[in-house]
N, C-alpha and C positions, 0 to 999 in steps of 0.2 A: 504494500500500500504506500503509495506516495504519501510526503509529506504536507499538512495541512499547511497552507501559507495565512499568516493574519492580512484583513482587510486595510486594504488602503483608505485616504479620503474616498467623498462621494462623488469626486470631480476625475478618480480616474479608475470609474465602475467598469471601465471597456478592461484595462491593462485586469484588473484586479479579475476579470471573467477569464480573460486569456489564460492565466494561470490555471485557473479551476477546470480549463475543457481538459488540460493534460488528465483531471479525473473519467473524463467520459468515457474513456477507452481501458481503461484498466481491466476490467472484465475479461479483455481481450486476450489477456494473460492468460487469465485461468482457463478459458474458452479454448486457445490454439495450445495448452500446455495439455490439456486431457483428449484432442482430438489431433495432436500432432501439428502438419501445417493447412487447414483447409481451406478453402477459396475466401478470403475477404468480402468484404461488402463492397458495392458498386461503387467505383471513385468517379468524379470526374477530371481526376487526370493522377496519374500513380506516384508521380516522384514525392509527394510533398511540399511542390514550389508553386507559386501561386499564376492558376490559369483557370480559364472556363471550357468548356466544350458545348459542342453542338449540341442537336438530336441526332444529328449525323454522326457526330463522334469527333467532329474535327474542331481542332481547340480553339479559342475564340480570344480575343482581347478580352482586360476585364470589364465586370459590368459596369455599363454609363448608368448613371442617374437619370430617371424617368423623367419625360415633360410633363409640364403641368397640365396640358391638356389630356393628360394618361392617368389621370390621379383623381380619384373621388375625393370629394371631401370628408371630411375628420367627423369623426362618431366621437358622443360624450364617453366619458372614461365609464366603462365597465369591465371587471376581470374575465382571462379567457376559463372556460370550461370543459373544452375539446378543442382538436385540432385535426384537420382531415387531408389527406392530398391524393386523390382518385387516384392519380395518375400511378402512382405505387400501392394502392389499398393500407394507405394509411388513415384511422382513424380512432383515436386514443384518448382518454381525460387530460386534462393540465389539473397541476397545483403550481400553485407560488411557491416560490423558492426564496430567500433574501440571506442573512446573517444569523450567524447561531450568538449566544449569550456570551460568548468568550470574542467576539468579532470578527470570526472568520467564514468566509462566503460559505453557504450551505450546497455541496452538489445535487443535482440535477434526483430528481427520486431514484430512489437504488430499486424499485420495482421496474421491471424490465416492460410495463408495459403501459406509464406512464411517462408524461414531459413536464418540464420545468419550465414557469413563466417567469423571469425579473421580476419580480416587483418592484424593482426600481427604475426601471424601464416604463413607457405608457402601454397602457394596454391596448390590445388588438383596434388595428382601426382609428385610435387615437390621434392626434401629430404627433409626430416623432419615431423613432425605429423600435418598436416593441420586440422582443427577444425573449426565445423559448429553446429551449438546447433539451437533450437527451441522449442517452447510452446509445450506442451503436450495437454492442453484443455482450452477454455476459457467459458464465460458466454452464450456461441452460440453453445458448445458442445465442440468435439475433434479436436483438433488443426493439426498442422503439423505433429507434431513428434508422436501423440497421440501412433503411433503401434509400437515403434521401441524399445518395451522386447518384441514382438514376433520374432525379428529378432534371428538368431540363427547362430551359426557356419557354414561355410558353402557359405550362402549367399551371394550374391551380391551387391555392389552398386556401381552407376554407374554417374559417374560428369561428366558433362555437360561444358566443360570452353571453355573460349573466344575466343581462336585461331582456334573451329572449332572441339579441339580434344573432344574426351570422354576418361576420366581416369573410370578404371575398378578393383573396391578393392574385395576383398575375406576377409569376415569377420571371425577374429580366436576368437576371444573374446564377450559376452556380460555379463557385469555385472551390478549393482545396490549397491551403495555405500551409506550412512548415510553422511550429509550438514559435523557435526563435524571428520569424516574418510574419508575424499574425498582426494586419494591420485593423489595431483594433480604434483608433479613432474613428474608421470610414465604418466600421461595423456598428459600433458602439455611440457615436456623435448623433446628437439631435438632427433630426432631418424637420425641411419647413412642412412636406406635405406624412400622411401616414404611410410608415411602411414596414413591411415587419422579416425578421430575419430568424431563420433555423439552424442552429451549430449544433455538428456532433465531431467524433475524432475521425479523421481519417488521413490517407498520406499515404505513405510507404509503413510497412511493421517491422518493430522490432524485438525481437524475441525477448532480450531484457529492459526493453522500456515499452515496450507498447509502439501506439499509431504514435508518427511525428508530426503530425498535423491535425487539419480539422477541415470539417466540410461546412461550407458557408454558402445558406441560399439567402438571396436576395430577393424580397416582393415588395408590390406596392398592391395598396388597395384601390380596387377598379371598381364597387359596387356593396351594398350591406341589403339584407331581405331578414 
């Protein structure tokens, strides 16, 4: 088990998450240590360095920020409840996640088949980049997020939050970043319009550290029903 890091200020929540995703993929340990070496979860790109890819497969510059005419406007703050993305049959509860008593960031839920919303982050739909991250695979196989380098440009996903609504994002981005290159200001920074981001580990593995990296989708909200 890695070692817990204490929280930073509130002003640097992105550096202070970066840290914490090294937890997402731990499982991963135990996972390929009792199964040997067996096929990874879908990357959208294997080295660990930071790129996007197609549907095609062929790799992309990284993702631009949405126009404004691409962008629904901002729903009142309510927290997420589920979170869905067809396109891989994902469809799972959120809890909050924030800081434990001692001040150090709380990871993502250790049930394999839950996701973790910031709370310090806005919630789905809100302005600004609301963030939900989850396990990739644990000692019982693939976790939550197991699919989400299959997710592509394009897609959908679709929260579930408390008032009833459903927030509906159009993914423009999927990348895969290296633990030491995780640009967390562009992940983590306030944006003007809503839009929301999914982190798990991923990269290249390694045997005694785990994923080097992390997979990071980018959406913006296009609609709420």
């Amino acid at each position: 088990m890695a070692p817990r890091r204490r929280a930073r200020p509130a002003r640097a929540s992105g550096a202070r998450w970066a840290l914490v995703l090294v937890l997402l993929g731990l499982g991963a340990l135990l996972l390929r240590g009792a199964l040997g070496d067996p096929p990874g979860p879908p990357q959208p790109h294997s080295d660990g360095g930071r790129s996007t890819v197609s549907a095609s497969g062929h790799r992309q510059s990284p993702a631009a920020s949405p126009g404004a005419d691409e962008t629904a406007g901002p729903l009142p703050a309510s927290p997420p409840t589920r979170v869905a993305a067809p396109a891989i049959g994902l469809d799972v509860p959120v809890r909050p996640v924030g800081l434990d008593v001692e001040g150090f960031i709380e990871p993502p839920p250790a049930q394999t088949d839950l996701a973790g919303w910031l709370q310090s982050s806005p919630t789905p739909g809100e302005r600004g980049a609301s963030v939900l991250a989850g396990h990739v695979d644990s000692d019982r196989g693939p976790a939550v997020f197991y699919g989400l380098g299959a997710l592509r440009k394009g897609h959908r996903v679709e929260v579930t939050r408390d008032d009833g609504t459903t927030a509906v994002f159009r993914i423009y981005g999927v990348e895969v970043h290296a633990h030491d290159a995780f640009p967390a200001e562009r992940v983590y920074a306030g944006t003007a319009r809503p839009e929301l981001r999914l982190l798990t580990c991923g990269g290249s593995y390694d045997a005694a550290a785990g994923y080097r990296g992390n997979v990071v989708v980018f959406a913006r909200l296009v609609t709420a029903r």
